[in-house]
C-alpha positions in Angstrom: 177.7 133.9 68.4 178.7 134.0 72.1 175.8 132.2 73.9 177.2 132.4 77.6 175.5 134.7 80.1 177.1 138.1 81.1 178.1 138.2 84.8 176.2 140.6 86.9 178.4 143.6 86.4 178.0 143.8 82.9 174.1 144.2 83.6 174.0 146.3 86.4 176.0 148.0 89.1 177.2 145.3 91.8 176.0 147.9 94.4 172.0 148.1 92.9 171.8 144.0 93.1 173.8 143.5 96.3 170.7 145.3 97.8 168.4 142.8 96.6 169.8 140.8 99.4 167.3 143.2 101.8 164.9 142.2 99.9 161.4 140.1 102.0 161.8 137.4 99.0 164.0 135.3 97.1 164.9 137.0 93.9 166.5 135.2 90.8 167.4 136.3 87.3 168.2 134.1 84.2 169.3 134.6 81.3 167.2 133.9 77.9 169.2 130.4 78.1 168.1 129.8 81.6 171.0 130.0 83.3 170.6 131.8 86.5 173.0 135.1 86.5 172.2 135.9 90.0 170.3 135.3 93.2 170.1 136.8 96.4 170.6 135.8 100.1 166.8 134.7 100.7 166.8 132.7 97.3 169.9 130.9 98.5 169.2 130.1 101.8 165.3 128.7 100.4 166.9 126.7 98.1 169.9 125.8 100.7 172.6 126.5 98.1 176.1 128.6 99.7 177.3 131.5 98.5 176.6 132.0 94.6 175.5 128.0 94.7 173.0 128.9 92.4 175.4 130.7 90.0 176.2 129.2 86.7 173.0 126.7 87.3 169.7 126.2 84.8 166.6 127.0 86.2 165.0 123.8 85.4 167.5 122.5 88.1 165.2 124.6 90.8 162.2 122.3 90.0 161.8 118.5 90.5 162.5 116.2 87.5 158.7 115.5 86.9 158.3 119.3 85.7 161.6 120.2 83.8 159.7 119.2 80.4 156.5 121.3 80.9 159.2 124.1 82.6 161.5 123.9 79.4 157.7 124.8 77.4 156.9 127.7 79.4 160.1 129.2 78.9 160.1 128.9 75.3 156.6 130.3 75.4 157.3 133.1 77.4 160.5 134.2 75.8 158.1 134.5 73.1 156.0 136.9 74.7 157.7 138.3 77.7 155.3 140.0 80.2 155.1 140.6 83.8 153.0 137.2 85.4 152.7 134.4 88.0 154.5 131.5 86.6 151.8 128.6 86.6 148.8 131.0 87.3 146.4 128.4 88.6 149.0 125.7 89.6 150.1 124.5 92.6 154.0 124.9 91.9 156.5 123.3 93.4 160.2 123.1 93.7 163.3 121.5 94.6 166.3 122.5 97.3 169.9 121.6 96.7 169.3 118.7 99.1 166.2 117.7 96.9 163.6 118.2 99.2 160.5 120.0 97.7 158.7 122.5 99.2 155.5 124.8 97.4 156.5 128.1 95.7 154.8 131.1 94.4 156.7 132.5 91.7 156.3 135.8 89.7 157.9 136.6 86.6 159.1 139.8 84.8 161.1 140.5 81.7 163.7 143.4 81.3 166.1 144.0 78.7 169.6 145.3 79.8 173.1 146.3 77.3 174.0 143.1 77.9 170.4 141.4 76.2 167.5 139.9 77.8 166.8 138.5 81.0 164.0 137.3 83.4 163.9 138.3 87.2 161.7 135.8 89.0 159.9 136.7 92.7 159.9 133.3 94.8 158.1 132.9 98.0 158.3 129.3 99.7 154.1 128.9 100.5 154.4 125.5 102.2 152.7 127.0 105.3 150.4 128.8 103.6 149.7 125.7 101.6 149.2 123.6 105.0 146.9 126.0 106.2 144.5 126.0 102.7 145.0 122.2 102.9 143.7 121.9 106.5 141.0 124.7 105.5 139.6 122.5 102.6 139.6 119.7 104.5 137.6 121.1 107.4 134.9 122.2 105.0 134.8 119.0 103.4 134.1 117.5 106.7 131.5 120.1 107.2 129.8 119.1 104.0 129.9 115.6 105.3 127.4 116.6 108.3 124.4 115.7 107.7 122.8 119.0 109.5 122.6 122.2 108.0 125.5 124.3 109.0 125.2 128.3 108.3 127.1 131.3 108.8 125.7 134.9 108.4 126.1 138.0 108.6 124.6 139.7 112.3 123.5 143.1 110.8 122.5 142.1 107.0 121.9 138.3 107.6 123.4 137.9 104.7 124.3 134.3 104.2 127.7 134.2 104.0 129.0 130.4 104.3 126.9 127.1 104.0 127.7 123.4 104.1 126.2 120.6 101.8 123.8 119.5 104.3 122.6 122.6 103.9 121.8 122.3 100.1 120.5 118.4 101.0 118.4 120.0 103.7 116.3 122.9 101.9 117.0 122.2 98.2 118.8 125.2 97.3 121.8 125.0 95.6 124.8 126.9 97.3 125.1 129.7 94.9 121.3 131.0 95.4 121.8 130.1 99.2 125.0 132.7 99.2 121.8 135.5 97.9 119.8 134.6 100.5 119.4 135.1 104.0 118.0 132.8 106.7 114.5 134.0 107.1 114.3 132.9 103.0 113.4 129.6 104.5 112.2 130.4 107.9 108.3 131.0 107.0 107.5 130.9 111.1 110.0 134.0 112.0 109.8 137.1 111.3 112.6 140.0 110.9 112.0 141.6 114.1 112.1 138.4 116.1 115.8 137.4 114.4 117.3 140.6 115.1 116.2 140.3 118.5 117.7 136.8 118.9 120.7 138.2 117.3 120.8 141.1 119.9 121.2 138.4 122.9 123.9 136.1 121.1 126.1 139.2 120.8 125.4 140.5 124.3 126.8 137.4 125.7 129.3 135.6 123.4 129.2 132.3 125.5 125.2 132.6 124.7 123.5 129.3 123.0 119.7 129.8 122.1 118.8 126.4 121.0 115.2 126.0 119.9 112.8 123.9 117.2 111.1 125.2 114.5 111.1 124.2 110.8 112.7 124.8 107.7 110.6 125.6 104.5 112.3 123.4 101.2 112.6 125.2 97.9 109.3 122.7 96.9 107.1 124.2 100.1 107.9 121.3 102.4 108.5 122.2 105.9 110.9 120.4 107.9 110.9 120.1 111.4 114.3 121.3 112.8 116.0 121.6 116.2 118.3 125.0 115.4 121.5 126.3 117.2 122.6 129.8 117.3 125.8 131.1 118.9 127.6 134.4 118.0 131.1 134.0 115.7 134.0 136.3 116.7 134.1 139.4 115.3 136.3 140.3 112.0 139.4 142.9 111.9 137.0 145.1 110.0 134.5 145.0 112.8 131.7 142.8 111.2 129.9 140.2 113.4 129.1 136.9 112.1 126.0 134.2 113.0 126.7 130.3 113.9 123.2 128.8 113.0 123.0 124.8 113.0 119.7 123.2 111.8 119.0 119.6 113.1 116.3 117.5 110.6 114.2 116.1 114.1 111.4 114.2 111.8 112.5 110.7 112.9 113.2 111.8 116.4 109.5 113.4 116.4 108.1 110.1 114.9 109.5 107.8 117.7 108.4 110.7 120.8 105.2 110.2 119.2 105.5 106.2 119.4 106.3 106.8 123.0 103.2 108.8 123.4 101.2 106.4 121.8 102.1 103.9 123.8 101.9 105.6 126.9 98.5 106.2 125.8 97.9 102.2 125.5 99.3 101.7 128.4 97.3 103.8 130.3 94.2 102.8 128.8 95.2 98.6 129.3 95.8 99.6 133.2 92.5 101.3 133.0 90.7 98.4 131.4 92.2 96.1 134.2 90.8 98.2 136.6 87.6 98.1 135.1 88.2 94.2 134.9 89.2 93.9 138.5 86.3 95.5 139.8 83.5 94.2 137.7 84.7 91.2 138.6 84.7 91.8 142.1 80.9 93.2 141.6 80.0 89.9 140.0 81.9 87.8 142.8 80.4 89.8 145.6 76.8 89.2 144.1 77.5 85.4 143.7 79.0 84.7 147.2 76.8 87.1 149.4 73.8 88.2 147.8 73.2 85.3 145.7 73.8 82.8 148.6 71.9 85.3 151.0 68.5 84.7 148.5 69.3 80.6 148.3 69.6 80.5 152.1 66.4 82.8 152.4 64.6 80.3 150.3 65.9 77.1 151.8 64.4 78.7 155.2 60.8 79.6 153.4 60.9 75.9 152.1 61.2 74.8 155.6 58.7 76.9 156.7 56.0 75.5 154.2 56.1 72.0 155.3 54.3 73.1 158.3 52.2 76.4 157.6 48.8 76.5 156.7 46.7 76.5 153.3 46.5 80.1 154.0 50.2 80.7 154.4 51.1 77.8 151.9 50.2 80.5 148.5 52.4 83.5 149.9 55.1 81.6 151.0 55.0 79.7 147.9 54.8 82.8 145.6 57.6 84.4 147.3 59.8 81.3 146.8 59.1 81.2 143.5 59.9 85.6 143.2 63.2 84.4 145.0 64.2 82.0 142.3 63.2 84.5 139.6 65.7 87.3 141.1 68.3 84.5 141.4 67.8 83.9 137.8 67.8 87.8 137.1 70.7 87.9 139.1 72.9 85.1 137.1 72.4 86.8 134.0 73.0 90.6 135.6 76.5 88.8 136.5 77.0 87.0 133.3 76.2 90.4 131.5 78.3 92.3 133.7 81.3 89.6 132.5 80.3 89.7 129.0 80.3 94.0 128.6 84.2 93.7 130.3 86.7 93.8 127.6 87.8 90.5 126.8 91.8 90.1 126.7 92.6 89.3 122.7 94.2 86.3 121.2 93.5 82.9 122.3 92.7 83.5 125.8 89.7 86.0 124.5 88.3 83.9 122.4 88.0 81.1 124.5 87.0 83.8 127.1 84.2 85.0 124.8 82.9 81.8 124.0 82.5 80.8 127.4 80.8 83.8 128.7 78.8 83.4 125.6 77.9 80.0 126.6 77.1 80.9 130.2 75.2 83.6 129.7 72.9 81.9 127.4 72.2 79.2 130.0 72.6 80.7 133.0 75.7 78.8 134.2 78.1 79.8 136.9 81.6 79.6 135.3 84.8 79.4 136.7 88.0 79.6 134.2 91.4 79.1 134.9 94.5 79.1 132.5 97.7 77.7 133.1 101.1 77.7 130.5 102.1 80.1 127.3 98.6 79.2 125.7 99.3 82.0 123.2 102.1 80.2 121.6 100.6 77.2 120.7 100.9 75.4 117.7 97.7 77.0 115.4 97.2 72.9 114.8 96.4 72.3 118.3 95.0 76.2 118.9 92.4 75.7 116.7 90.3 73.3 118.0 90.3 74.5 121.8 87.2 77.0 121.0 84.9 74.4 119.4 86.0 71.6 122.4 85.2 74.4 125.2 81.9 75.1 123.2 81.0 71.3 122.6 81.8 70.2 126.8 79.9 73.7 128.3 76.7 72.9 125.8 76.6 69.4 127.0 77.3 70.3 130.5 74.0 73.0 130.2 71.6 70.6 127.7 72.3 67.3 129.1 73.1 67.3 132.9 71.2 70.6 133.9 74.4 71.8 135.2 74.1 75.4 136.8 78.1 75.7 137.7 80.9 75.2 135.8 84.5 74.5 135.9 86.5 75.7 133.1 90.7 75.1 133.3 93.1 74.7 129.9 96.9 74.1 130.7 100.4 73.9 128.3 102.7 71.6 129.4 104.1 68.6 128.0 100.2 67.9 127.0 97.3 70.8 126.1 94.3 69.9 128.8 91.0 70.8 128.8 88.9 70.0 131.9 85.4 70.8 132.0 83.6 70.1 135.7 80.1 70.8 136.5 77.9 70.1 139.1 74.9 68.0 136.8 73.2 65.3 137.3 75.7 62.9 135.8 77.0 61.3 133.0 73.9 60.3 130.7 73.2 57.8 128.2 72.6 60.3 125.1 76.0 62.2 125.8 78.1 59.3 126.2 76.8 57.9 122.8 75.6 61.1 121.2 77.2 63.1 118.3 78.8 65.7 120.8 81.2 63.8 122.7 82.0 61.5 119.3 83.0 64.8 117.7 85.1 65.5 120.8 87.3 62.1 120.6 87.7 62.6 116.9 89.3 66.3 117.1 91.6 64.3 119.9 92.4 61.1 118.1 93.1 63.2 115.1 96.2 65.0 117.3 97.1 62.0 118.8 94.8 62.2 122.3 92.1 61.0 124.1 88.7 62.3 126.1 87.8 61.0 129.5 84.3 61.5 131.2 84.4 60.4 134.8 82.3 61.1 137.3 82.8 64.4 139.7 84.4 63.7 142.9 81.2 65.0 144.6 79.0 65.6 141.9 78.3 65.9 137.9 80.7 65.6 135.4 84.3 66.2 134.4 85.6 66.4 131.1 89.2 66.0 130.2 90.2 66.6 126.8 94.4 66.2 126.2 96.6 65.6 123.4 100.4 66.1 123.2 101.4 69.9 122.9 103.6 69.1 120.2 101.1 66.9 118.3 100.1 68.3 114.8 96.7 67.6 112.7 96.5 64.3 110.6 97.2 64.7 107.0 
């Protein structure tokens, strides 16, 4: 049996397939064997063959070498069943030129049967661009789906939802196939109908329009998100249809740290209150020591005088009234103390020491003075720890033992941590220098590697100085 293909005369007129050649495509036919009996002008010039190049060739020659097997399959298949259909339905196809370069195809086949027996006329379209484009289409809506906002697009009159990203899904829990039967106000609970369609009514009056504003999004689960949302107006389609731009921002950290801010605005406006306060009860309570307070000890040095030399009938009053003096002085220490005591105490280190003292002083009616000096709040809690009880141990003795009725309070951090207590007593006296007090002093020293000295004050009383090294750490 002859098994060589019929030239193209013996199937058809040479005038019917020279037309072909006006055809938008390329066009080949094959015979049952697969050898091509024909192609026109476009097919020859896609596959960049001359004149009749393709001629005499097997169509698995049109397709790289990786495919020929699966190619040599379909044909056996289809000769079985002949019918009109895309070759590879499904598949991205490709195939080779003469100069083997590759390049995407689209290729639809239909059977005929002719005199001459059976053949297959195949409809090839090179797709690369169109390919490119899908490509460069998928890969922007990947990107999209990347993002972790919620990207929408809808439609202006219906708001139907007609496009939305991952972060959309991630954002309100829906998956993307009941978000495509839904519209934005599905998860909008704060807008209503009338109010979207109004918004939508200014985007499309003024394409370069952006109406940004926050709101929330409502989850499928009932959670409500705060959002920051975008909506600008899409171009409009050939069929006249308008679309929506919507972006929805997740703001819930953003909110979290204005609130921070707030917060700490807040603080800080109630610290520089609280300093004020500070400053100016401490200016009431140095004004009443150093002019009132001085006014009523003058006033009764001058009465004193005065009753050397009055009479037994003048002696009583002036005597009472010295006496009322000395009780408002008394009444006035303690209004000054209390005023010092009800101000809010700085924290850490410095307030306790600063509560103790002013605990102290109120108790006894001392005068205190208190000074820091160096990063005290840094201290090693070895040393920190026994600063309050040494404060507490030198003011007690300074107010049982030498009647003291000021004091001198000062702690600096350098190389050593000193503590120096001064007051204007009567002395140094017998029971403090041997008495349990001062022992329990030098032993919290000696036991960080210190020492206490009690000298005399350069005019007056007592001073107390307690140091030990500022790196020094407790005995074991």
């Amino acid at each position: 049996m002859d098994t060589s293909a019929p030239n193209v005369g013996e199937i058809g007129g040479p005038t019917s397939w020279a037309m072909l050649d006006f055809a938008p495509g390329g066009i080949v036919v094959a015979a049952e064997s697969g050898e091509i009996v024909f192609a026109n002008r476009q097919a020859r010039e896609m596959f960049r063959t001359g004149d009749d190049g393709l001629v005499g060739s097997s169509v698995d020659d049109l397709l790289p070498t990786d495919l020929r097997g699966a190619h040599r399959a379909h044909r056996t298949r289809f000769r079985a069943r002949p019918e009109v259909r895309s070759m590879g339905a499904g598949l991205l196809l490709r195939a080779r030129r003469a100069d083997d370069t590759e390049f995407h195809a689209e290729i639809s086949l239909s059977p005929f049967t002719s005199p001459a027996g059976r053949f297959v006329v195949a409809a090839v379209r090179d797709i690369t661009e169109r390919v490119a484009s899908e490509d460069h289409l998928h890969r922007v809506l990947h990107s999209l789906d990347l993002s972790d906002d919620a990207i929408l697009i809808f439609d202006a009159t219906t708001l139907q939802l007609l496009y939305v990203n991952a972060g959309t899904e991630r954002m309100v829990g829906y998956t993307r196939s009941e978000l495509l039967n839904m519209t934005p106000l599905h998860f909008n609970p704060t807008t209503a109908v009338e109010d979207y369609h109004a918004m939508i009514a200014e985007l499309l009056a003024d394409p370069d329009r952006t109406i940004r504003l926050e709101s929330v999004f409502m989850r499928s689960d009932g959670v409500e998100i705060p959002v920051e949302k975008t909506y600008r107006a899409g171009p409009i389609g050939f069929d006249g249809t308008q679309w929506v731009v919507a972006m929805g921002r997740d703001i819930t950290d953003r909110l979290a740290a204005e609130q921070v801010i707030r917060d700490n605005q807040a603080a800080l406006l109630e610290a520089e209150r609280i300093v004020m306060l500070v400053d100016d009860r401490e200016r009431i309570a140095r004004d009443l020591h150093d002019t009132v307070i001085q006014r009523l000890f003058a006033a009764g040095l001058g009465l004193q005088s005065v009753l050397r030399v009055a009479d037994d009938v003048v002696r009583p009053r002036l005597e009472r009234t010295i006496e009322e003096l000395d009780t408002t002085i008394r009444e006035l220490r303690s209004a000054i103390f209390s005023l010092g005591a009800s101000t809010p105490t700085m924290g850490g280190l410095r307030g306790r020491i600063m509560d103790a003292i002013t605990e102290i002083g109120s108790n006894a009616a001392i005068e205190t003075r208190v000074q820091f000096d160096g990063p005290i709040e840094t201290l090693d809690p070895a040393i920190a720890d026994h600063l309050v009880p040494v404060v507490m141990e030198a003011m007690a003795n300074a107010a049982k033992h030498a009647g003291a009725r000021n004091v001198r309070v000062s702690l600096t951090v350098g190389d050593e941590v000193v503590v120096t207590v001064a007051d204007d007593g009567k002395g140094i006296a017998g029971e403090v220098v041997g008495g349990h007090g001062l022992v329990n002093l030098r032993e919290r020293a000696a036991g960080l590697g210190g020492s206490v000295d009690l000298l005399p004050g350069e005019r007056c009383g007592t001073e107390l100085r307690w140091a030990v090294p500022a790196g020094a750490c407790a005995d074991a």
